[in-house]
C-alpha positions in Angstrom: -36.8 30.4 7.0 -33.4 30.1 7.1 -30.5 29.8 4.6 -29.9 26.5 2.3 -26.6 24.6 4.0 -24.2 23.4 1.3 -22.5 21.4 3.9 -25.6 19.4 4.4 -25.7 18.5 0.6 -22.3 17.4 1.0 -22.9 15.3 3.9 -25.8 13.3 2.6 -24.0 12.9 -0.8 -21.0 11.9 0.7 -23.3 9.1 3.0 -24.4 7.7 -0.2 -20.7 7.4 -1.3 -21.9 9.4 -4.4 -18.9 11.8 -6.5 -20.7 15.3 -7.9 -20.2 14.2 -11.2 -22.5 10.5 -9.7 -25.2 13.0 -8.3 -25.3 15.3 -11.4 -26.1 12.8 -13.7 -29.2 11.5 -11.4 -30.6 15.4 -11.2 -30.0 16.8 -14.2 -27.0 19.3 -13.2 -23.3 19.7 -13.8 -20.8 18.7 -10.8 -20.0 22.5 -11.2 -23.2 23.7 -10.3 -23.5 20.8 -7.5 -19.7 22.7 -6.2 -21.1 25.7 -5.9 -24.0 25.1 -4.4 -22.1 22.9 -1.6 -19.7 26.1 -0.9 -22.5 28.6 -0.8 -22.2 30.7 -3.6 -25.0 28.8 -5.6 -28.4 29.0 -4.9 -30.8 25.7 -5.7 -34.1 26.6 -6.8 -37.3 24.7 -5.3 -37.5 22.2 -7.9 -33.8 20.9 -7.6 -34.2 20.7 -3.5 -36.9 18.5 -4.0 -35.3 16.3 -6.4 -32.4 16.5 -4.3 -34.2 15.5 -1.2 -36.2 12.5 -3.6 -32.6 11.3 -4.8 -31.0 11.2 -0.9 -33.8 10.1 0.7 -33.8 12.7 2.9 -36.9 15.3 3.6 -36.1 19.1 2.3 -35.8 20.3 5.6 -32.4 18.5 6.1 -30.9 20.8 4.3 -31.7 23.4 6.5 -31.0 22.0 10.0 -28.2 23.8 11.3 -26.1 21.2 13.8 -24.5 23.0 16.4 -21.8 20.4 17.4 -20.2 18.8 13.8 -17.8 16.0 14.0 -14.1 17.6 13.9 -11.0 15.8 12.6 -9.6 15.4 16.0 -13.2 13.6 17.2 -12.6 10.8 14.3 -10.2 7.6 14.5 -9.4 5.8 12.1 -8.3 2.4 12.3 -6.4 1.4 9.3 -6.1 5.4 8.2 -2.6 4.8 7.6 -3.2 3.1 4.3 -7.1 4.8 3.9 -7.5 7.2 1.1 -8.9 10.5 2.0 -12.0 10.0 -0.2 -12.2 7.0 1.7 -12.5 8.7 4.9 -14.9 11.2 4.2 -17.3 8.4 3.6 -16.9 7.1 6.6 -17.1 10.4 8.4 -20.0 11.0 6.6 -22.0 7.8 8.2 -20.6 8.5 11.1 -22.0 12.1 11.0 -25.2 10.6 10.6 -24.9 8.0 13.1 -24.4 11.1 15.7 -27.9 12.3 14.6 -29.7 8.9 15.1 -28.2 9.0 18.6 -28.5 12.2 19.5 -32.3 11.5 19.1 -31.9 8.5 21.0 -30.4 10.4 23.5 -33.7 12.7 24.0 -36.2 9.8 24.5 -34.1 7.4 26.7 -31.7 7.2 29.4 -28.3 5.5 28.0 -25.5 4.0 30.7 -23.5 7.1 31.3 -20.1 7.4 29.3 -17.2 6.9 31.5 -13.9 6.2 29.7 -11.2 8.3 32.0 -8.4 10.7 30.3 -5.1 8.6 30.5 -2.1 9.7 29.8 -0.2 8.0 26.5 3.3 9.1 27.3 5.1 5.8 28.2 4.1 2.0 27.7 3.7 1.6 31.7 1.1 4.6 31.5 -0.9 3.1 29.2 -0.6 -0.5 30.7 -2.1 1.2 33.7 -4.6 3.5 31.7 -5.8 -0.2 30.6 -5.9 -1.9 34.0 -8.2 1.0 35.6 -10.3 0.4 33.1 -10.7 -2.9 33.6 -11.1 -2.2 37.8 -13.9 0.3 36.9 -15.9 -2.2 35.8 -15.1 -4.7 38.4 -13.5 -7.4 34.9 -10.7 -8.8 37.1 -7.6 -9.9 35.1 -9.3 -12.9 33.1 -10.8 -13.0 29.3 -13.3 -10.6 28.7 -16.7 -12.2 27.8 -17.9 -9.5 25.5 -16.1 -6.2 24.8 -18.7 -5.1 22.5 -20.9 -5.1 26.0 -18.3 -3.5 28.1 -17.7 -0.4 25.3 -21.4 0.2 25.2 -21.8 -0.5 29.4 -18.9 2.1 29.3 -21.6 4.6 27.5 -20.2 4.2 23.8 -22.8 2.9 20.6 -21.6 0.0 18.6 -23.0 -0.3 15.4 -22.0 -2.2 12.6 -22.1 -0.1 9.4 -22.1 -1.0 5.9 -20.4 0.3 2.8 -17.1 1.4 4.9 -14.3 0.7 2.4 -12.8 -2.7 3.2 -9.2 -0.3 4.1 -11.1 0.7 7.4 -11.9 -2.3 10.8 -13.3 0.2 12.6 -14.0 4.4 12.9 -14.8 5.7 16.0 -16.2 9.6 16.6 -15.4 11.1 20.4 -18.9 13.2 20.2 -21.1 13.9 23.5 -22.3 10.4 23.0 -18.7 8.4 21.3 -19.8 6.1 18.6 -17.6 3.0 17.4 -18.3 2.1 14.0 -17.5 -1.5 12.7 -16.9 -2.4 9.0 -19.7 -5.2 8.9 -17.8 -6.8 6.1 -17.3 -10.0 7.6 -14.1 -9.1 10.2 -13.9 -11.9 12.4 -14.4 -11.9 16.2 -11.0 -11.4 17.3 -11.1 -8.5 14.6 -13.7 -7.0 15.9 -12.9 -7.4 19.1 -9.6 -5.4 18.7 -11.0 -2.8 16.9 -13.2 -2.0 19.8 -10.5 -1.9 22.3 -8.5 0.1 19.5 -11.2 2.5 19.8 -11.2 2.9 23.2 -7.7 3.1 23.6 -8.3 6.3 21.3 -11.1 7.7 23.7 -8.7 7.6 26.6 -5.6 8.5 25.3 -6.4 10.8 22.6 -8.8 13.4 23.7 -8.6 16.7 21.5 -5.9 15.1 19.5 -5.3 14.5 15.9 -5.0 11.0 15.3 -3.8 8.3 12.7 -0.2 8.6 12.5 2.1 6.1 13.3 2.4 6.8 17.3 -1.5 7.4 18.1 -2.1 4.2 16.1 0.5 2.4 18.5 -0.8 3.9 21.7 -4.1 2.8 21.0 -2.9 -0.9 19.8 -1.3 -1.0 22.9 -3.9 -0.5 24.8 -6.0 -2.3 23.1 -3.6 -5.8 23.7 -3.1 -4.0 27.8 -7.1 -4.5 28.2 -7.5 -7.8 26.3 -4.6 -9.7 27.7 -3.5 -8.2 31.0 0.2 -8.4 31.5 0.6 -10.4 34.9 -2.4 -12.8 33.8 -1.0 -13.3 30.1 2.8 -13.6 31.3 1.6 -16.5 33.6 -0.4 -18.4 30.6 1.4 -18.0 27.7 3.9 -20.8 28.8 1.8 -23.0 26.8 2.3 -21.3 23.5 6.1 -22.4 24.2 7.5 -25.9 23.7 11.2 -25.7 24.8 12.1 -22.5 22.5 10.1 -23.4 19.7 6.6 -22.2 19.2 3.5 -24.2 20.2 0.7 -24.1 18.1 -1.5 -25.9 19.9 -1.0 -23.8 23.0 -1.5 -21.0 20.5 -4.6 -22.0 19.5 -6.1 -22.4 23.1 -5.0 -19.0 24.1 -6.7 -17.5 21.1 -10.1 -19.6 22.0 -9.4 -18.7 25.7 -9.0 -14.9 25.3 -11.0 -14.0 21.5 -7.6 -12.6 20.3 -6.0 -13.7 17.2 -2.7 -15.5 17.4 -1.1 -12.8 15.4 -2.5 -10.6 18.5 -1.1 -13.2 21.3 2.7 -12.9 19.3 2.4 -9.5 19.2 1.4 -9.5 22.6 4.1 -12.1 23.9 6.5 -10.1 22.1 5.4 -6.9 23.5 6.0 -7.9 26.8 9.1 -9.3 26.6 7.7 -13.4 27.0 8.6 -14.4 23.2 11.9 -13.2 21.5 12.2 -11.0 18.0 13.0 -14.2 17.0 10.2 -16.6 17.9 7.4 -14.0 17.3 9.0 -13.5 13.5 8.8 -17.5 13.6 5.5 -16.8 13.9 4.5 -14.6 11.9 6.0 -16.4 9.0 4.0 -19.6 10.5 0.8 -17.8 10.3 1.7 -17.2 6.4 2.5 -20.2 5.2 -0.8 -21.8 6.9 -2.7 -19.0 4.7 -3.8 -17.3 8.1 -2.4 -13.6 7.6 -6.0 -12.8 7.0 -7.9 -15.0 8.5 -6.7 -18.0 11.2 -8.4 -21.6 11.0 -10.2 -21.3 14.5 -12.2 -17.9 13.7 -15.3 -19.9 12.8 -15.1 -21.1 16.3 -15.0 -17.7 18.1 -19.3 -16.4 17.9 -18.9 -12.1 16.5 -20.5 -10.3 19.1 -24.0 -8.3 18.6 -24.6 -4.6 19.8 -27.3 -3.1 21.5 -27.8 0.2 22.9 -29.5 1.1 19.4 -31.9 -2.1 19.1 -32.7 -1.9 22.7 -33.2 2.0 22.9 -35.4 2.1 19.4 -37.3 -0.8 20.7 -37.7 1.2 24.0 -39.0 4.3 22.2 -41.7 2.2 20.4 -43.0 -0.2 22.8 -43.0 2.1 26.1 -43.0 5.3 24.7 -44.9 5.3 21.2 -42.2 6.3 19.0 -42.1 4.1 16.1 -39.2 4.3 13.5 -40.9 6.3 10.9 -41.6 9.3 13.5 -37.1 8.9 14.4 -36.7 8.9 10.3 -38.5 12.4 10.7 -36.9 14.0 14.2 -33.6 13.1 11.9 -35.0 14.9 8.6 -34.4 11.6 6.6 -36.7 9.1 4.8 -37.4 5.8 6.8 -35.6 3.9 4.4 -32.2 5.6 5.2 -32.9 4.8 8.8 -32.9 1.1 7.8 -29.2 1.7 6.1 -28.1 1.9 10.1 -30.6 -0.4 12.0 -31.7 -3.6 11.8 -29.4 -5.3 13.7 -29.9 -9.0 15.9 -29.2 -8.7 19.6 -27.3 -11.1 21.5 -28.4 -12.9 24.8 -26.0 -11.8 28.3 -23.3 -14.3 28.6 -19.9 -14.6 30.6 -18.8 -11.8 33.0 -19.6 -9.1 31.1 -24.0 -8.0 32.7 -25.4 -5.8 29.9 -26.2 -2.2 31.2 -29.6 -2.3 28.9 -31.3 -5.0 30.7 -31.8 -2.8 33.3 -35.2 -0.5 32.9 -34.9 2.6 30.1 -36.5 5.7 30.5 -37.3 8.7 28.9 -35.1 11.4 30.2 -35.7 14.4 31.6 -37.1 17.2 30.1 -37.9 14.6 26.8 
């Protein structure tokens, strides 16, 4: 059998958002002993890996699987990391390192749309306009609003999931592993939010492959990317006249564009301002608008604007089971966890296909080859 791995210990404790000092006092052990254990240069007896296993809901032989491909620092992207705490972060990581195991099972039992987010190159604002626009041309979205970008990240090969417990710092944390997971802070974000954070995320996938992000200039690439695929410049510059009233901010118009397009009107000055179609001026205008109205946080029409629902993991689980007689419980056990935390990162509602966005998982799943 082969060796106990501290790092394994670490990751599940760290999942649980639990300190050494937390998970010391639940099995009997000082955080020292916990440390050294994690490093290596502890050894647990039987007993303890069992209560360790009881008290992470995990099965003893997760700490003994050995994963050949762990999540790196230049795989993970923050958004928000710029004012996220390290500790923080490793949380995150840590359900994200676990969301890589679910779907690395997934992977085995069913055929998911292939991933296909191109390399682009982040140099310049025009090369990441046109990074954007071939994106957009690869999957035949024209120049209009985009129905559901949730769909298109996930027909692009990527899992959504929304995860709980992600510190209310972070929007979004996305992982660029063989399958690239984007992971949403399901603590209520809005639909423009969201929304953002996805194309954030992909911005990240194309423009930052193999590098360390979440400093200033990777966050701003992405960003503006991100506004490049949701509002496309020669489409936007044409519509945003009606956010304009002579040289004074409509907010009427402002409000349309936002219902029009699933961006915030914070997004849509940004935007405007980005390209040049509001002044320093009028955006500021509008920013200090926004505040006074109470919507830095949260703008009055976001009720209005449905959050969208992913699916590759509903859709493939429910695959597995129905067509291939794999029920939860037996994925609980391929992951060497307890089924209840599976449940932490399932149980999620699917959405019905709407607008011009034709879900990828509609079409027939099957188990892939050599399952």
């Amino acid at each position: 059998m082969s060796d106990f791995i501290g790092t394994n210990l670490r990751l599940i404790r760290l999942f649980h958002d639990l300190s050494l000092t937390d998970l010391g006092e639940r099995v009997g052990v000082s955080k020292q002993f916990l440390s050294r254990i994690e490093t290596g240069s502890e050894v647990a007896s039987a007993q303890l890996e069992t209560l360790l296993a009881e008290t992470l809901d995990v099965l003893p032989e997760f700490f003994y699987r050995i994963d050949s491909n762990p999540i790196v620092d230049e795989q993970c992207h923050f958004r928000r990391q710029l004012t996220t705490k390290v500790a923080l972060r490793q949380v995150a990581r840590a359900r994200g390192e676990m969301l890589k195991r679910l779907v690395s099972v997934l992977d085995e039992h069913v055929e998911l749309p292939q991933y296909q987010v191109g390399e682009a190159d982040p140099e310049s604002s025009e090369s990441i306009e046109c990074a954007a626009e071939r994106f957009r041309s690869m999957f035949g979205l024209g120049l209009g609003p985009l129905s559901s970008v949730t769909r298109i990240a996930e027909n692009a090969g990527a899992v959504v999931v929304r995860v709980h417990g992600l510190a209310q710092e972070i929007d979004a944390v996305s992982f660029a592993t063989k399958r690239p997971l984007i992971a949403l802070n399901s603590d209520g974000r809005s639909a423009c939010r969201e929304r953002f954070g996805i194309a954030h995320e992909l911005g990240h996938f194309s423009l930052h492959i193999g590098v360390l992000t979440g400093d200033r200039l990777t966050e701003t690439q992405a960003n503006r990317f991100a506004s490049a695929l949701l509002l496309p410049r020669t489409t936007f510059a044409t519509e945003s006249r009606i956010a304009m009233r002579g040289s004074r901010l409509n907010w009427q118009g402002l409000s349309e564009l936002k219902l029009r397009w699933g961006v915030s009107k914070a997004a849509l000055l940004f935007r405007g301002r980005q390209l040049g179609l509001f002044s320093e001026d009028q955006a500021r205008a509008g920013y200090v608008g926004l505040n006074r109205h109470g919507e830095a946080l949260k703008e009055s029409e976001d009720h209005l604007i449905p959050n969208e629902e992913p699916e590759v993991l509903a859709e493939g689980l429910k695959v597995m089971r129905e067509h291939f007689g794999v029920p939860q419980s037996a994925v609980a056990r391929e992951m060497r966890v307890q089924p209840q935390l599976l449940q932490t990162l399932l149980d999620q509602p699917q959405a019905e296909p709407t607008g011009n966005v034709v879900s990828m998982l509609n079409l027939p799943l099957r188990r892939a080859s050599g399952a």
